[in-house]
C-alpha positions in Angstrom: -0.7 30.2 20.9 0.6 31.2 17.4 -1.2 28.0 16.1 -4.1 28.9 17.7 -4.2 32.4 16.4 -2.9 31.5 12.6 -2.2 28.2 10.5 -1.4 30.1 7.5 0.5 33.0 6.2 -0.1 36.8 7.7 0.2 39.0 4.8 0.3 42.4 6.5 3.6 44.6 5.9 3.9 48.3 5.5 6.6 50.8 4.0 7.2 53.3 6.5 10.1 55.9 5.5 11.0 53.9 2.9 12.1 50.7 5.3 10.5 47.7 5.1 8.6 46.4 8.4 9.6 42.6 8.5 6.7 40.2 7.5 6.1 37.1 9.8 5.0 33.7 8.5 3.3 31.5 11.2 3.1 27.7 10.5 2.3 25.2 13.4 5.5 25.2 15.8 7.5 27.5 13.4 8.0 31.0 12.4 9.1 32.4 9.1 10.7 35.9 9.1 10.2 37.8 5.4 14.0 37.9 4.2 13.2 39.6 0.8 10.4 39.9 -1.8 11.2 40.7 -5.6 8.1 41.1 -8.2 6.1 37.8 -8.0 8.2 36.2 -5.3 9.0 36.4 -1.4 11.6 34.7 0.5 11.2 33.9 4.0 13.3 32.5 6.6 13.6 28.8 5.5 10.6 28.9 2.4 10.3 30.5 -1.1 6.8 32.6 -1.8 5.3 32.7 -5.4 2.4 34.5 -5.9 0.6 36.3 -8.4 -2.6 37.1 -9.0 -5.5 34.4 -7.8 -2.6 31.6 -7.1 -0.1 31.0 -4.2 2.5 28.8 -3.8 5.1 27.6 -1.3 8.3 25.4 -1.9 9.7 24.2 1.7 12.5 21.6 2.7 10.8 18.3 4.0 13.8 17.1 6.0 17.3 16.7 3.7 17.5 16.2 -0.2 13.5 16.7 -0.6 11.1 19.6 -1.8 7.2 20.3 -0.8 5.3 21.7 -3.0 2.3 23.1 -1.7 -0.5 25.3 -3.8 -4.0 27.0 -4.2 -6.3 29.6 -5.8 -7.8 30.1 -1.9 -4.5 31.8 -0.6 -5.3 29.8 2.2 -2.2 26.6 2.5 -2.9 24.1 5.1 -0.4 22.7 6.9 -1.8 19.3 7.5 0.7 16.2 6.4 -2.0 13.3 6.2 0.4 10.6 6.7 4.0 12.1 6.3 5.8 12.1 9.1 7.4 15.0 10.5 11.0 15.5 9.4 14.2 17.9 10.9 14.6 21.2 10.0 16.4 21.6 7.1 17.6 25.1 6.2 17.2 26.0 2.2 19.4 27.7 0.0 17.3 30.7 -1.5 18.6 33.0 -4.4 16.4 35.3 -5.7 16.8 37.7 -8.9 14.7 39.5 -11.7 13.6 36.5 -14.1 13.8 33.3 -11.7 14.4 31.9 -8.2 16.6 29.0 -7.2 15.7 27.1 -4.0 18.4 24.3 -3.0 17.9 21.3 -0.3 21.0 19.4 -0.7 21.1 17.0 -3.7 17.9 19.1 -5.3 16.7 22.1 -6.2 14.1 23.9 -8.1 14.4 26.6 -10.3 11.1 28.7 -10.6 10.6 31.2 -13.2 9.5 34.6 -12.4 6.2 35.4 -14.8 4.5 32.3 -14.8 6.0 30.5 -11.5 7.0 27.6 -13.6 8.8 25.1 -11.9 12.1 22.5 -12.7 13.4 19.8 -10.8 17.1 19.4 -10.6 19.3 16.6 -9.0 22.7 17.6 -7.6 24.5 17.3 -11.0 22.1 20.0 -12.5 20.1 16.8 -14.5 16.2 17.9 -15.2 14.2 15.4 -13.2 10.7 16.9 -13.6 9.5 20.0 -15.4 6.4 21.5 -15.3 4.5 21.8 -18.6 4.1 24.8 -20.3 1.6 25.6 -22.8 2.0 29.1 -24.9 -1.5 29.8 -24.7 -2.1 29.0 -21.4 0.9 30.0 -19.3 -0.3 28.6 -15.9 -1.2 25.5 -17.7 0.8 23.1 -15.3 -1.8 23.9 -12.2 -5.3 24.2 -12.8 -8.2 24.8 -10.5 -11.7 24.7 -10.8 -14.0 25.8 -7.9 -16.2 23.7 -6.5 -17.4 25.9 -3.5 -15.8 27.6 -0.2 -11.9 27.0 -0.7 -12.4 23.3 -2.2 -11.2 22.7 -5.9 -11.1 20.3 -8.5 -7.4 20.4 -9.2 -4.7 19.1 -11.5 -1.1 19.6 -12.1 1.0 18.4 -14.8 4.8 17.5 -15.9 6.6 16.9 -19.1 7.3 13.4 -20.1 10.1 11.7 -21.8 9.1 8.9 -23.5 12.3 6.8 -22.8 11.1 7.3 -18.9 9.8 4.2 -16.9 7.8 4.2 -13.9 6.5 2.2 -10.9 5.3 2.1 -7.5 1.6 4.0 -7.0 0.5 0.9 -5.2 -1.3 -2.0 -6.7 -3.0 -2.2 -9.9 -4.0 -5.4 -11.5 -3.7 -3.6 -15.2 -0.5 -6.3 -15.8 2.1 -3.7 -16.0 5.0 -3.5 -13.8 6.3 -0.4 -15.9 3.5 2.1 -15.7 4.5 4.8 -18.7 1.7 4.8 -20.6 -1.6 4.3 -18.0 -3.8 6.0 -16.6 -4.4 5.4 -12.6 -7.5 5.7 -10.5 -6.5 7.4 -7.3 -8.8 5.4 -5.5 -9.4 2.2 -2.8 -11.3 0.0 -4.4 -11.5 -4.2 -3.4 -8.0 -5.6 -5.5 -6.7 -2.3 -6.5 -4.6 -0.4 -3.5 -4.0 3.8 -4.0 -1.0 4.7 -2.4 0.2 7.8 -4.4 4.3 7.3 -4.6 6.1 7.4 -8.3 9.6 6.0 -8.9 11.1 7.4 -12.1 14.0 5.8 -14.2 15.3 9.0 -14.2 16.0 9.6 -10.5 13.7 10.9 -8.4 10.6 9.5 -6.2 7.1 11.7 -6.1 4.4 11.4 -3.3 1.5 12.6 -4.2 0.5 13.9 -0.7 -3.9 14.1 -1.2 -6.0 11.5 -0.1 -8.8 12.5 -2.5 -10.0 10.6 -4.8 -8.2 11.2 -8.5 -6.4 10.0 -11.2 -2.8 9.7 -12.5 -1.5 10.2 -15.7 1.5 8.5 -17.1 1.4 9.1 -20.4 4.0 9.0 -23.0 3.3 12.9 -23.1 3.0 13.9 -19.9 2.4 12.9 -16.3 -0.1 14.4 -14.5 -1.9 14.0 -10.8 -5.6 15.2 -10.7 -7.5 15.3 -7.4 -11.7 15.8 -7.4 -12.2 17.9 -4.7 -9.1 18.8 -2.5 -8.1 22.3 -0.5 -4.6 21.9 -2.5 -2.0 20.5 -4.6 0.3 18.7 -2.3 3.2 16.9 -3.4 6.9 15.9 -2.1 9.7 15.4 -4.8 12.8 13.9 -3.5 16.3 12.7 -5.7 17.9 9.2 -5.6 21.3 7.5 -7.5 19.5 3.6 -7.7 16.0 2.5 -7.2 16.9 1.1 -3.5 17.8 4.9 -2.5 14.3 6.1 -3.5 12.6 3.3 -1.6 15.2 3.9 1.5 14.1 8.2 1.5 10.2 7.3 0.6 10.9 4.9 3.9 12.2 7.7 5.8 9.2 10.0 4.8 6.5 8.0 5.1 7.7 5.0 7.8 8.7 1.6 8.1 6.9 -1.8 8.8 7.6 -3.2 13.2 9.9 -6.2 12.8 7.8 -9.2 11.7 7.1 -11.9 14.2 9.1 -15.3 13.3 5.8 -17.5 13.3 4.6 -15.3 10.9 7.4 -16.0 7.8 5.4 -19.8 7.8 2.8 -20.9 6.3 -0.7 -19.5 6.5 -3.9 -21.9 6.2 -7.2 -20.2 5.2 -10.5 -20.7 3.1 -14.0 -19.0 2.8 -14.9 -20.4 5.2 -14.7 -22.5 8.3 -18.0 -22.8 9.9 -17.1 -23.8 13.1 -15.0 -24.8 16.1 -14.9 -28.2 15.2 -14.7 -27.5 11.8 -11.5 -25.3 12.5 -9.6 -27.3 14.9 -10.2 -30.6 12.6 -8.0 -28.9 10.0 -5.2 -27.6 12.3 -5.1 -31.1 13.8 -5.4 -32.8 10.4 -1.4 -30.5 9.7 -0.5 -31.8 12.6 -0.7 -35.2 12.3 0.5 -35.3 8.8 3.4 -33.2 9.6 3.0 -30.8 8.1 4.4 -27.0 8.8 1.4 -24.2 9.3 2.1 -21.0 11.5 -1.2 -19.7 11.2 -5.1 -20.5 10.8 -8.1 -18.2 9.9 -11.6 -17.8 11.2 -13.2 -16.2 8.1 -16.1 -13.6 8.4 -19.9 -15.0 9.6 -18.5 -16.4 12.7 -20.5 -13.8 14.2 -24.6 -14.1 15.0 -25.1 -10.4 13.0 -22.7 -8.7 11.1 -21.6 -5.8 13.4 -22.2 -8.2 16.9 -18.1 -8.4 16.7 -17.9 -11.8 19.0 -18.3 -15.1 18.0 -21.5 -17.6 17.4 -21.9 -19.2 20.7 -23.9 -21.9 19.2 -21.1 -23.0 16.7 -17.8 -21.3 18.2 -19.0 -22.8 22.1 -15.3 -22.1 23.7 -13.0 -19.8 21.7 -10.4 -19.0 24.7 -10.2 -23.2 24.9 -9.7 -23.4 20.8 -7.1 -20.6 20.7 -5.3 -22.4 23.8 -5.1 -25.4 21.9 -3.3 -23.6 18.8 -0.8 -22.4 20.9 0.0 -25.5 21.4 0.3 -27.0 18.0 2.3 -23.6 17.3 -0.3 -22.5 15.2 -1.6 -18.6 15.8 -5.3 -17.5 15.0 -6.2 -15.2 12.6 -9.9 -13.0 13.3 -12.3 -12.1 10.3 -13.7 -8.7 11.5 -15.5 -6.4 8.9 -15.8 -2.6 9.7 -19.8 -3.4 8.8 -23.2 -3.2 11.3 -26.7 -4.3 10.5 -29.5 -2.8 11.6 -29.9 -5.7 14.0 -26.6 -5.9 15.1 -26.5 -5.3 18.8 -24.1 -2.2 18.3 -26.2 -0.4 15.8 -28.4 2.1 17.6 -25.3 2.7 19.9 -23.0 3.7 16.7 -25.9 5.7 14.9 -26.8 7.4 18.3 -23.2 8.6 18.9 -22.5 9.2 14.7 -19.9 6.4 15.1 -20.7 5.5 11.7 -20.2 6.7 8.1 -22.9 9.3 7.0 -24.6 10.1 3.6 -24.6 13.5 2.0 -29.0 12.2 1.6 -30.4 9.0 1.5 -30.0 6.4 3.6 -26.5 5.1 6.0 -27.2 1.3 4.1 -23.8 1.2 1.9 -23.3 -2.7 1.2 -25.4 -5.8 0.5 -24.3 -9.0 2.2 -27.0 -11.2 3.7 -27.9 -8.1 5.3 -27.8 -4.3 5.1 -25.1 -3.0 6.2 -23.4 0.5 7.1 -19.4 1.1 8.2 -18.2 2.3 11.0 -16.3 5.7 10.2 -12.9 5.1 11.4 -11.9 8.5 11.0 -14.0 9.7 13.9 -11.6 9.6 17.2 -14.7 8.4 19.4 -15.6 5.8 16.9 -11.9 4.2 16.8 -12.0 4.2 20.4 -15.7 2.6 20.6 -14.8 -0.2 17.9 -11.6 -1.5 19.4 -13.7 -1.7 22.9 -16.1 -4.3 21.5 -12.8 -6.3 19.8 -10.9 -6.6 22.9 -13.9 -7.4 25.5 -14.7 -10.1 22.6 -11.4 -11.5 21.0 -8.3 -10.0 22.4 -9.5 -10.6 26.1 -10.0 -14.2 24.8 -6.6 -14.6 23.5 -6.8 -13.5 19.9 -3.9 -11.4 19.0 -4.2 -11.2 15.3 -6.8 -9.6 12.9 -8.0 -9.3 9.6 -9.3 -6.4 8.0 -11.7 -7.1 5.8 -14.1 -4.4 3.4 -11.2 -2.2 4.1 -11.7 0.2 1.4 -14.5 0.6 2.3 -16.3 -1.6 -0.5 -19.6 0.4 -0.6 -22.7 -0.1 -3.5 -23.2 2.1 -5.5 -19.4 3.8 -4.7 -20.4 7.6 -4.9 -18.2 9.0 -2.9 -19.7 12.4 -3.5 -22.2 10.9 -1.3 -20.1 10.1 1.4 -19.7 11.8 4.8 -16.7 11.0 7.4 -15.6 12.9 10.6 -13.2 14.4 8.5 -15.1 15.4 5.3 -16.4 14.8 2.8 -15.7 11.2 0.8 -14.5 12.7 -2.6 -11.9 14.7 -0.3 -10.2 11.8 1.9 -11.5 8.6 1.0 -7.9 7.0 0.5 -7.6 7.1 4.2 -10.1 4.8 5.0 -7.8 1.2 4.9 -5.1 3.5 6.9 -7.4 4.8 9.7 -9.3 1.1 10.0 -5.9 -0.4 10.5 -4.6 2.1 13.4 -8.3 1.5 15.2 -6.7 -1.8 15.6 -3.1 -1.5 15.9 -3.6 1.6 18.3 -6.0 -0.6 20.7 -3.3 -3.4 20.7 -0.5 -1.5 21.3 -2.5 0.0 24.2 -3.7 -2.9 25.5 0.0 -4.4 25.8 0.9 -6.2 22.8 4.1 -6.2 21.3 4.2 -8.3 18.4 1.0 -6.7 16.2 0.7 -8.1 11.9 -2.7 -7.6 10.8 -3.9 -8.6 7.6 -5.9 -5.9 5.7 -7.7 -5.5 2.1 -6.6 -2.4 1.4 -3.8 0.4 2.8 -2.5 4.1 2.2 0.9 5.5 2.9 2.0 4.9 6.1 0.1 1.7 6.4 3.2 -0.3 6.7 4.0 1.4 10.1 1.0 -0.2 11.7 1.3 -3.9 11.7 -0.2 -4.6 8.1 -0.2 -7.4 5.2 -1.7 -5.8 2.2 -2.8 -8.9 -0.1 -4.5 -8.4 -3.7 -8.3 -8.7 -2.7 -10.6 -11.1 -4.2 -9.2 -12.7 -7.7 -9.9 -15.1 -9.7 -8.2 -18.1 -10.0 -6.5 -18.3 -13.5 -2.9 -18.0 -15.0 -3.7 -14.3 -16.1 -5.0 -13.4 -13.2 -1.6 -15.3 -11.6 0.4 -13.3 -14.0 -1.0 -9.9 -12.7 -0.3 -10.4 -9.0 3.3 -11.0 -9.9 3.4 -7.4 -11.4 0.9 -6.0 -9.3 2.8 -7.2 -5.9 6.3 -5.9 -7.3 5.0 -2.4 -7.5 3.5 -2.5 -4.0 6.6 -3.3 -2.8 7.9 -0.5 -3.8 5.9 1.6 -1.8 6.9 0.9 1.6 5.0 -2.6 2.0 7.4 -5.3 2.7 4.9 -7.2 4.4 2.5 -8.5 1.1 0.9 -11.5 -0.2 -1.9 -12.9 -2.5 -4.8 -15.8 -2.3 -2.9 -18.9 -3.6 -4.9 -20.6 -6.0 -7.3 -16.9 -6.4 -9.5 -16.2 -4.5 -12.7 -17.4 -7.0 -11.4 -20.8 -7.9 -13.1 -24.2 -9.1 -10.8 -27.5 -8.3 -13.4 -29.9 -10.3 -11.7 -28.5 -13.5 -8.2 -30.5 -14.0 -6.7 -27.2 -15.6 -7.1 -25.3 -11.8 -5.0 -27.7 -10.8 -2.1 -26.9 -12.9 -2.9 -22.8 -12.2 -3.1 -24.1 -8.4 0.7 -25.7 -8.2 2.1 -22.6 -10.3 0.6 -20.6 -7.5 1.8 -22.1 -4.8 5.4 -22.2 -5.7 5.0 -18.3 -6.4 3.5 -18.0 -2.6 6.5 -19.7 -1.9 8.7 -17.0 -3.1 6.4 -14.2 -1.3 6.9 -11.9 1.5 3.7 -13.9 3.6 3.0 -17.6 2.3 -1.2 -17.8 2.3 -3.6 -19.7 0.8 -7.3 -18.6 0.5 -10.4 -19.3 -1.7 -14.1 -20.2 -2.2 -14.1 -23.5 -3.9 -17.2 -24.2 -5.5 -19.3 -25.8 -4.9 -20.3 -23.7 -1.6 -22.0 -26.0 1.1 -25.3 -24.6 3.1 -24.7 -24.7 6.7 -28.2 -25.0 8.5 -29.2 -22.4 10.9 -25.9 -19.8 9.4 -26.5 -16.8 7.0 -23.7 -17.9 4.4 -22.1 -21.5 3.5 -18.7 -22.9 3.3 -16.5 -23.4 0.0 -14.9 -26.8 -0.4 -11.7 -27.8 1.1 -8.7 -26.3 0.1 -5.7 -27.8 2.6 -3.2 -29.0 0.6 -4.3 -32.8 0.4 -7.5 -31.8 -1.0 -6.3 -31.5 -4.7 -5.0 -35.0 -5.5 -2.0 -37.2 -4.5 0.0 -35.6 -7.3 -0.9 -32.0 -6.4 0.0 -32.9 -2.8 3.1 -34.0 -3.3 4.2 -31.0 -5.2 2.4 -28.5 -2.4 4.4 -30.6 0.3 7.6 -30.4 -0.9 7.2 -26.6 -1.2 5.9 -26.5 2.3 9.2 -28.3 3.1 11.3 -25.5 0.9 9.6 -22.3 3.0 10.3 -23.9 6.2 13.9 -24.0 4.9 13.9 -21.0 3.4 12.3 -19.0 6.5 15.8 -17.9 8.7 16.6 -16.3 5.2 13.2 -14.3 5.3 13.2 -13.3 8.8 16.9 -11.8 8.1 15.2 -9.9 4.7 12.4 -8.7 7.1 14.4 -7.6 9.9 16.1 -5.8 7.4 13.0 -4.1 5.7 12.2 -3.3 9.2 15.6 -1.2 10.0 15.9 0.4 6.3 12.4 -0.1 4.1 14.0 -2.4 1.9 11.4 -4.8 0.5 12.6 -8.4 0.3 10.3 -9.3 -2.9 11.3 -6.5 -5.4 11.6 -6.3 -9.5 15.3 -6.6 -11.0 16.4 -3.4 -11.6 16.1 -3.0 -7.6 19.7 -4.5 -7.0 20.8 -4.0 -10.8 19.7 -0.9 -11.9 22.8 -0.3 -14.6 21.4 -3.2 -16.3 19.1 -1.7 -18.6 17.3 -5.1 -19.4 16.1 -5.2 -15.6 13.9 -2.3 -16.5 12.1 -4.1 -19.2 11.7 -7.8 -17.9 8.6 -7.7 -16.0 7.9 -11.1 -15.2 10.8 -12.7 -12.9 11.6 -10.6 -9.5 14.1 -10.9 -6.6 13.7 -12.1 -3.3 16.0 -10.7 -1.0 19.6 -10.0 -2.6 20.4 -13.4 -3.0 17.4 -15.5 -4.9 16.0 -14.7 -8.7 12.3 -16.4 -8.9 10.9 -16.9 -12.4 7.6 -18.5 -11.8 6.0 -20.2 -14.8 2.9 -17.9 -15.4 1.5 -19.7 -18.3 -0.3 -22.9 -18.7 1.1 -26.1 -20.3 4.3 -24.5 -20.8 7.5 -26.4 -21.4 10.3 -23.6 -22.1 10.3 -20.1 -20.6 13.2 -17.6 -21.4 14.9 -16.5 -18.2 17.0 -13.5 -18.0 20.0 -13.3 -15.7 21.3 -9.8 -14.9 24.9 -8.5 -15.6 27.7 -8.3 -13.0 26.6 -12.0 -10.9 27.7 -15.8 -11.7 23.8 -17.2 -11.1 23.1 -20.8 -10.2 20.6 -22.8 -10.9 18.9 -24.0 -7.7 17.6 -27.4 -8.8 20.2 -28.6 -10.8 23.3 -26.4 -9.5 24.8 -25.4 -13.0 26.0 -21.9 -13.1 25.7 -19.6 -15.7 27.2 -16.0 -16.4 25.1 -13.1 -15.9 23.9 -10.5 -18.9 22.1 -13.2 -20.8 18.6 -15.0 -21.8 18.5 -18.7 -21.7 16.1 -21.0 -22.9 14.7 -22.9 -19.5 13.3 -26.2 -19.5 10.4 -26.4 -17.2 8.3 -29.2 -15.1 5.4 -28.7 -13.0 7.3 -30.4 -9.6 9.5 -27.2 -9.8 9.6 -23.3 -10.2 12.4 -21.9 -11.9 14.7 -20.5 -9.3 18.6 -19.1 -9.2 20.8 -18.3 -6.3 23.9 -16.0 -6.4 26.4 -14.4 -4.0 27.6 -18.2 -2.8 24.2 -18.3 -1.4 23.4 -22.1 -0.9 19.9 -23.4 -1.2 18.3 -25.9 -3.2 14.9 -27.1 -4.0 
């Protein structure tokens, strides 16, 4: 009843003889009793109060050892968490006198000046981890609002910066940097770049920027700063940590962890844009199994549909789907479903999603957002009804016929032109929230198979937010090309995803845009595989060119791209490494279990299990996978030599030729294209 009669702060006290009538705070299923207020600030129960004139701000415990910081020029603070999850009660340390405040939550604690409601970060040796900037001139200068109508606001805070700082996480870029000091970061989904708003500092301490809206961040070398376009708030959650693998672990325990991945799924996963057909499918699966070769998983790529939006297969090329996927089972191979959150006008499902606005709206103009083959609008997953409505059409026409895996394609959603002002969703507006999208189109899914029985759910998506790791998903890095820079990108890009609570991630091998006629694809194509080797999920995709018409279908097929198709020398190479995942998958199921129990990602950069070695904070283009295995794929072409760096405080060994080496120094590494530069440590014992 309290939540029904107030979700923010009742400001209403009176002096009456001199005493103090207690002030009440009401917040969904808590209430905060006024303890004391002195000039600017007002302590409550279990929150600290700062308010002057035209700005508010709270500073609450979000469970132990972290801080919420919550703000706005409305006076108006919502309690909505987006994707957090809800954590105990944790009851603050307040101290309150003339020039400052203090709040304490354990191992961190803020201290908030009086006049201008500045704020800095402490860890619980009294170390500065963030400080708000100051400017003389403009003395609120760390938050700044601009209306943009009602109690919405174009909104921005900002940090110091030391320049000696580095930073990762924030999801994945493909700018090439692992370390991040020094860009500048679209807070936005967008088809091969993922949003999802957590910074790990050098210095200690991880930062969730808790707004969906679309934005920027800045990582400068003279400040850091978080910007949102249109947003009720400034939101953010700032937690402490001693190493790297403690900020994960807390960001983990704040935001979720990924199911326990299925053991067919560690294997290898056969795919290409596109196969046509039942026929066309099944010959492939059958082809790996008559060569002997492993596969866990095939994929039925998008237009096996009649009209985009239909959500079924083509009858006239797919004649017996529940007969194909029966047949898979018993190779041990598991389909994989193309479905795209999309409708055309002529889809079957159109006028019932328009009718019902079960689909995503424009501000004016028309609900046509993308061009492919068709017209087509998306289905606006943030609409309860229209989650609901979806997964009804998926499980009368897939799941019912045995498919228990999906893909999630146009997940951002990928629309043309992207003006989000535009935009309209059940839950606003698209500048305000369109980060959830990838998050709200996988829990259509995962929600519908959960409640329709399943137990083992791993979805493969184009895009995610945070908290998208709890629902079953592979994140993978979109549609690339196939070249060593683009290879060299993914390696960087993939690190810093995994750092953000997604153990389960992979890339196209061989890019997504490749074209095998050219002998120097080939070379990029071997390089790749070996990396997809060393990844969390081992997938290859791609349109080969030349694409093939396919008479009486909308779209064509790429050329082949199954591991024999590339030359008896390629396959050799590709075999073998087949051969090495199939060995090396009891060590990644115990990594993922592992992820799964703690939020420990099993690909992650150096200074994740050495972070005293300084050098692991600089070397950006070798990673470890799991505890055990340093990988230094070979990212450039024609090379002979790479320089490999092998952290302090381990004896490493060299997997292919088993000499060991001692730890803290660079060597000089001979490389051949059979073989990816790989070392083992902790008496762990595998060999390429």
């Amino acid at each position: 009843m309290l939540t029904a009669i107030r979700k923010k702060q009742i400001k209403n006290f009176k002096t009456i003889t001199g005493v103090i009538l207690v002030l009440f705070i009401f917040t969904p299923g808590k209430i905060y009793s006024q303890v004391k207020k002195e000039g600017l600030f007002t302590q409550f129960e279990n929150r600290l109060q700062w308010e002057d004139e035209g700005e508010l701000f709270w500073i609450d415990a979000f469970g132990p050892d972290a801080l919420r910081f919550r703000s706005t020029k409305s006076l108006r603070i919502s309690d909505q968490n987006w994707n957090l999850l809800s954590q105990p009660d944790v009851q603050l340390e307040i101290s309150i006198t003339e020039d400052k405040a203090v709040v304490r939550n354990g191992k961190i604690k803020a201290e908030i000046e009086s006049r201008r409601g500045r704020i800095t970060y402490l860890n619980g040796k009294d170390e500065v981890l963030l400080r708000e900037a100051y400017h003389h001139h403009h003395p609120q200068f760390a938050r700044q609002y601009k209306s943009k109508g009602s109690d919405r606001f174009e909104m921005k805070v900002t940090f110091d910066a030391e320049k000696d700082e580095h930073l990762y996480g924030m999801g994945q870029y493909p700018n090439d940097c692992l370390d991040l000091k020094g860009t500048v970061l679209e807070l936005a989904q967008k088809n091969t770049q993922i949003s999802i708003p957590f910074l790990l500092s050098s210095k200690g301490y991880g930062f969730i920027w808790n707004n969906p809206a679309i934005g920027r961040a800045e990582l400068s070398l003279t400040h850091t700063s978080f910007y949102a376009e249109y947003a009720k708030q400034i939101d953010y959650v700032i937690f402490p940590g001693e190493t790297p693998a403690d900020l994960v672990t807390h960001y983990s325990n704040l935001t979720g962890k990924s199911p326990k991945m299925p053991e067919y799924a560690t294997g290898f996963w056969q795919s290409k844009l596109r196969y046509y057909s039942q026929n066309d499918l099944l010959s492939v699966a059958r082809e790996y199994k008559k060569r002997n070769l492993p596969i866990s998983v095939i994929v039925a790529d998008f237009y096996h549909w009649p009209v985009t939006g239909d959500w079924k297969f083509n009858n006239d090329f797919w004649p017996d789907p529940a007969a194909m996927i029966k047949e898979l089972d018993s190779m041990g191979i598991k389909l994989l479903v193309s479905v795209w959150p999309t409708l055309a006008a002529k889809s079957e499902n159109y006028e019932e999603f328009i009718r019902s606005n079960f689909t995503i709206r424009p501000e004016s103009g028309n609900n046509l957002f993308l061009k492919v083959n068709d017209d087509l609008t998306f289905v606006d997953v943030t609409h309860p009804g229209a989650r609901k409505a979806f997964w009804s059409k998926l499980k009368e026409n897939y799941w019912d016929l045995g498919v228990r895996m999906f893909w999630m394609d146009e997940a951002e959603p990928e629309m043309e032109p992207l003006e989000y002002y535009n935009v309209r969703y059940y839950e606003g507006n698209g500048l305000e929230l369109s980060c959830l999208y990838p998050y709200y189109f996988a829990k259509t899914i995962y929600d519908g198979q959960i409640a329709s029985g399943q137990t083992e759910v791993i979805n493969l998506t184009r895009s995610g937010w945070i908290g998208s790791q709890r629902l079953g998903t592979i994140l993978w890095s979109g549609d690339i090309k196939g070249d060593f820079p683009t290879l060299r990108r993914q390696v960087k890009a993939g690190l810093n995803i995994s750092l953000c609570g997604i153990p389960w991630w992979t890339t196209d091998i061989g890019g997504f845009w490749a074209n095998p006629q050219s002998e120097d694809y080939k070379e990029v194509l071997i390089r790749w595989f070996q990396y997809g080797t060393f990844c969390p999920v081992m997938r290859i995709h791609g349109v080969n060119s030349p694409m093939k018409k396919i008479e009486g279908q909308l779209t064509g097929t790429g050329g082949p791209n199954e591991v024999w198709s590339f030359g008896d020398d390629a396959f050799k190479i590709m075999s073998h490494y087949l051969d090495v995942r199939e060995r090396l998958r009891p060590y990644v199921q115990k990594h993922m279990d592992i992820a799964s129990e703690k939020g420990i990602p099993v690909m992650r950069p150096l200074f994740f299990d050495f972070p005293e070695d300084e050098m692991c904070y600089i070397v950006e283009d070798q990673y470890m996978f799991g505890p055990d295995i340093l990988v230094a794929p070979v990212l450039e072409e024609k090379l002979t030599t790479r320089q490999i760096y092998l952290p302090k405080g381990s004896l490493w060994k060299d997997a292919l030729t088993g000499k060991s080496y001692k730890g803290g120094q660079t060597i000089d590494y001979k490389v051949e294209i059979e073989n990816i530069p790989l070392f083992t440590r902790n008496n762990f014992d595998f060999k390429l």
